[in-house]
Structure formats: C-alpha cells, structure tokens
N, C-alpha and C positions, 0 to 999 in steps of 0.2 A: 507558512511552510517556507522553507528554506535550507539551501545547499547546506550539511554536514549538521542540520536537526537529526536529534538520533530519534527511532519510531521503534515501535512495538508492532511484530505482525501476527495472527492470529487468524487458522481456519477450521473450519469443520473436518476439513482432510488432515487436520497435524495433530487431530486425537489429543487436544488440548494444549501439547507443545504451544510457547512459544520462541518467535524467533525474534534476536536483535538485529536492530541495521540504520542507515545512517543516507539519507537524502544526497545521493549524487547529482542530480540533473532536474530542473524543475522547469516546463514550458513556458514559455516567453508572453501565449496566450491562451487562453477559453478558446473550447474547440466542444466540437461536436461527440459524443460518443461513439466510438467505434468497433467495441467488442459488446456481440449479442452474446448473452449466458441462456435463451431458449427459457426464462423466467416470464409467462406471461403477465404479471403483476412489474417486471421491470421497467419502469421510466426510462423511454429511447429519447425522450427531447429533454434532457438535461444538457447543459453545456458543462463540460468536465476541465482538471487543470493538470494533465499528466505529470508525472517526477517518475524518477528512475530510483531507486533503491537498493543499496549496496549491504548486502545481509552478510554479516560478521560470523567468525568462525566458519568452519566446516558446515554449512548449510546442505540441506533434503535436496538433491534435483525436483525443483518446483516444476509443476506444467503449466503452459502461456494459457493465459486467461484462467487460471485459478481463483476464482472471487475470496479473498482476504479482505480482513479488517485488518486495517494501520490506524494504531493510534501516535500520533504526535507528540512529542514529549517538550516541554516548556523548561526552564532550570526548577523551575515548583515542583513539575512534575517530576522530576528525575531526585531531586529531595527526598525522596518515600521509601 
C-alpha cells in the first residue's frame, strides 16, 4: 500500500455499488485496533496499518466505522 495507489471500495450498505478512490495518507506504524463493529466472531488482537482514502467523484456521505472492503489496485490490476 501506498500514497496515490488507487483501491476499489465495496460494502453490503452500497447495494453493490462501487466506489473509486485513491490512498491519501498511510500510518508510519502497526497499531492496535481501534473500532469495535459488536461482531462477536471479530479478531480485537490484530495489529492493523490505517490509510486514509480519498474517494473520487461525488461520493455517498459514508458513516465512521462503516466495515468496507478495499481492494488495492496493482498497474496489472488496473490492466482489466
């Protein structure tokens, strides 16, 4: 991962939508998790690597802690 990698986002809430966007900020270190999702199945002792994410176009007002999938896009990947 890495500043101005463009990603792919995807949730259960965007009814299949997806959204593009592009890797503004990525933490310095591995850090603890910090948002519970109330998932009894969710792994809290994961060490996590936060980025920030600059979603292109006129994007949905998202709500904080929204559990999305981001996928990463490679130059291979963006090929397709």
């Amino acid at each position: 991962m890495s500043v101005g990698q463009k990603v792919i986002i995807q949730a259960d809430a965007l009814d299949g939508k997806r959204l593009n966007g592009s890797v503004v900020r990525v933490s310095t270190m591995m850090g603890r998790k910090s948002i519970s999702t109330g998932d009894p199945s969710d792994k809290s002792d994961r060490d996590i690597l936060e980025a920030v994410i600059d979603l292109e176009g006129n994007p949905l007002s998202l709500p904080i802690g929204l559990r999305v999938t981001v996928q990463f896009l490679t130059h291979t990947s963006m090929k397709r």
